[in-house]
C-alpha positions as CSV (number, residue, x, y, z in Angstrom):
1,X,-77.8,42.9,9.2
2,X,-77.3,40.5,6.4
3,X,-79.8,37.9,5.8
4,X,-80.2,35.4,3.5
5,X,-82.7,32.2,3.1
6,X,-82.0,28.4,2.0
7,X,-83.6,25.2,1.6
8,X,-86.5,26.9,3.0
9,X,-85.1,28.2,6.2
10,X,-83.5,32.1,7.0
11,X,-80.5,33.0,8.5
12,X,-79.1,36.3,9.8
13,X,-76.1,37.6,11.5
14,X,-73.9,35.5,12.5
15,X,-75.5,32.1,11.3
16,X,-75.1,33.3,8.1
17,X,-71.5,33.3,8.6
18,X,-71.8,29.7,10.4
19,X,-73.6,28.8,7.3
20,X,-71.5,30.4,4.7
21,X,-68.3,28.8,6.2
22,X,-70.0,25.6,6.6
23,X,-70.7,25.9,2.8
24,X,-67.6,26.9,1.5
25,X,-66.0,23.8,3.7
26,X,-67.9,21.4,2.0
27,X,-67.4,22.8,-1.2
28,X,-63.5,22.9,-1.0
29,X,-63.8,19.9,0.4
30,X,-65.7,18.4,-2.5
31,X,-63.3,20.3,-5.0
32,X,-60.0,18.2,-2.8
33,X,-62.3,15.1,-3.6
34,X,-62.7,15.8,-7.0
35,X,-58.5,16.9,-7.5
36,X,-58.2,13.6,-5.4
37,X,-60.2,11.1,-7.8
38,X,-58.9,13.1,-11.2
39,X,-55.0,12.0,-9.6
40,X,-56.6,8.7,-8.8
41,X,-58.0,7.9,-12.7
42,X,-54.5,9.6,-13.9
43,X,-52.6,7.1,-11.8
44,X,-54.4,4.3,-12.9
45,X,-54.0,4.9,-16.3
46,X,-50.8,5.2,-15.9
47,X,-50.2,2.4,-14.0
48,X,-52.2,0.2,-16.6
49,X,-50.2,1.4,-19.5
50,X,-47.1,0.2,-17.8
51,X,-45.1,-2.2,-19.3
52,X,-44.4,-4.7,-17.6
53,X,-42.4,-6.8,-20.3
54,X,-40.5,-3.9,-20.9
55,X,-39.5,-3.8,-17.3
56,X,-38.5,-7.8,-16.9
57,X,-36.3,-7.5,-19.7
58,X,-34.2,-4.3,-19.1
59,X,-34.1,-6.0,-15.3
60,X,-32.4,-9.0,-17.0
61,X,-30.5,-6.8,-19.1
62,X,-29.2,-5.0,-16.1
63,X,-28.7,-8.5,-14.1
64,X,-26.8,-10.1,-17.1
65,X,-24.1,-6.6,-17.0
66,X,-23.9,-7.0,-13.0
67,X,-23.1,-10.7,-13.5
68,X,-20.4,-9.8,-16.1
69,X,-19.4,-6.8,-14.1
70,X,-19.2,-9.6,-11.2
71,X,-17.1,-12.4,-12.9
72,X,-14.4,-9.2,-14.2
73,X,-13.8,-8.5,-10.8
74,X,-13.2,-12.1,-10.0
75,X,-11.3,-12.0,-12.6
76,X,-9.4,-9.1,-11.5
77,X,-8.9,-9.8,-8.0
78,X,-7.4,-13.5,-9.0
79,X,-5.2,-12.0,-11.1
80,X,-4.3,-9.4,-8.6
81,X,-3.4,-12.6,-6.3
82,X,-1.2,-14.7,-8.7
83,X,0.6,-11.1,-9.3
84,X,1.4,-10.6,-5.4
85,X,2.1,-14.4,-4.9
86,X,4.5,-14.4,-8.2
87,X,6.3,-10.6,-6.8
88,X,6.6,-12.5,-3.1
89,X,8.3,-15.7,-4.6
90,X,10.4,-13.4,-6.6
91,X,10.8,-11.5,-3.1
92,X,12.1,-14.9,-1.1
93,X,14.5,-16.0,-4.2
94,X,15.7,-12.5,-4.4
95,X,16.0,-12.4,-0.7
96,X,18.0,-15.7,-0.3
97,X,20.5,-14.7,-2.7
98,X,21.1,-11.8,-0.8
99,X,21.2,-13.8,2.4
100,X,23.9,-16.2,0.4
101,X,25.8,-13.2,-0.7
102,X,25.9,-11.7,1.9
103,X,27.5,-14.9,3.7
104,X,29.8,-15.3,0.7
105,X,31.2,-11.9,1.9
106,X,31.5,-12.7,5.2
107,X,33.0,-15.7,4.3
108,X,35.9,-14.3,2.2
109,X,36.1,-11.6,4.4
110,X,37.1,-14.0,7.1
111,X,39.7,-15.3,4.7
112,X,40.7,-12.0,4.1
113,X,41.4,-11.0,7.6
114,X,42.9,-14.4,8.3
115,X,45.5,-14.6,5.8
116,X,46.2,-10.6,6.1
117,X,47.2,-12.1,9.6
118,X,49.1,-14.9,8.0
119,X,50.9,-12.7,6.4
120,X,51.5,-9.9,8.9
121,X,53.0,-12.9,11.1
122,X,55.5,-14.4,7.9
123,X,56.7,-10.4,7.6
124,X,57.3,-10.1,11.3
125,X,59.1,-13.6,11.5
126,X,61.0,-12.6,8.5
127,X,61.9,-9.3,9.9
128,X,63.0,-11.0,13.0
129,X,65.3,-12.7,10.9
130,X,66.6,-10.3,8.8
131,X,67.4,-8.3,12.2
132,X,68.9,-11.3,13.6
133,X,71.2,-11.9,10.4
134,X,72.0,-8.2,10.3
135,X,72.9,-8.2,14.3
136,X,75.0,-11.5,13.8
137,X,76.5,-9.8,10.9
138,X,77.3,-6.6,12.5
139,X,78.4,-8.3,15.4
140,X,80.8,-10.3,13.4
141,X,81.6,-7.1,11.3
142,X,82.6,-5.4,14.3
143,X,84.5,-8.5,15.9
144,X,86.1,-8.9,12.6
145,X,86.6,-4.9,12.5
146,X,88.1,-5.1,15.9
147,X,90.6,-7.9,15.3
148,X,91.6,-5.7,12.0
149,X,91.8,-2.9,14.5
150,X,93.8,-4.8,17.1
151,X,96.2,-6.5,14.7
152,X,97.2,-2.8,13.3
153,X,97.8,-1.5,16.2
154,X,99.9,-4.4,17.3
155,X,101.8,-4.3,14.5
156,X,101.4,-0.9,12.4
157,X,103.9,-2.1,9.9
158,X,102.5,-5.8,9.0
159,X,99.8,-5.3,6.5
């Protein structure tokens, strides 16, 4: 069996092995303390070497560009609103002359169709009469044919 002495006192078996693990605990455990503080003292230096004027004026730096960045977009989006309010009044003036044109259309359409009537009633009236003057005239043709008719066969001779 393994035995081994410290501070005074022996151990054997398996308190050695209690002892040795209890040993090597507290050294990693003073090693993790020792990583722990070096980090600690890094950081610190770090941290005190920081500059802190350095800092304040890239942060105003940065704020001043975001501002500008800021009053661009205003600047954008305004002009983005007199554009649409400009294309929609061009949109209603454009749309009322269509609206007027539109009626203008109708409008001489109407006089169109109205005197296309006017003048499908004057060329049936003046049919009408140009039939009635062609019946009276072929009635009076005929009478006037018949009395020819009737006066030659009366009298064949008389001319």
């Amino acid at each position: 069996m393994a035995e081994f002495e410290f501070a005074g006192m022996t151990f054997k078996g398996g308190k050695a092995a209690v002892v040795f693990t209890a040993l090597s605990t507290l050294g990693g455990a003073l090693w993790a303390g020792f990583e722990f503080y070096k980090d600690y003292m890094d950081m610190r230096e770090i941290v005190a070497n920081i500059d802190v004027d350095a800092i304040d004026a890239r942060n105003a730096v940065i704020e001043t560009q975001l501002e500008e960045a800021i009053a661009y977009t205003r600047d954008i989006k305004n002009g983005l609103k007199d554009d649409i309010t400009r294309i929609e009044r061009v949109t209603d003036r454009t749309s009322g002359r269509v609206k007027d044109i539109e009626n203008n259309i109708d409008d001489r359409l109407r006089e169109v169709s109205d005197l296309t009537r006017e003048t499908e009633k004057d060329v049936r009236d003046t049919m009408r009469e140009v039939e009635n003057r062609i019946e009276a005239d072929m009635e009076k043709l005929e009478t006037d044919l018949q009395d020819k008719l009737q006066k030659a066969l009366d009298n064949p001779l008389a001319d």
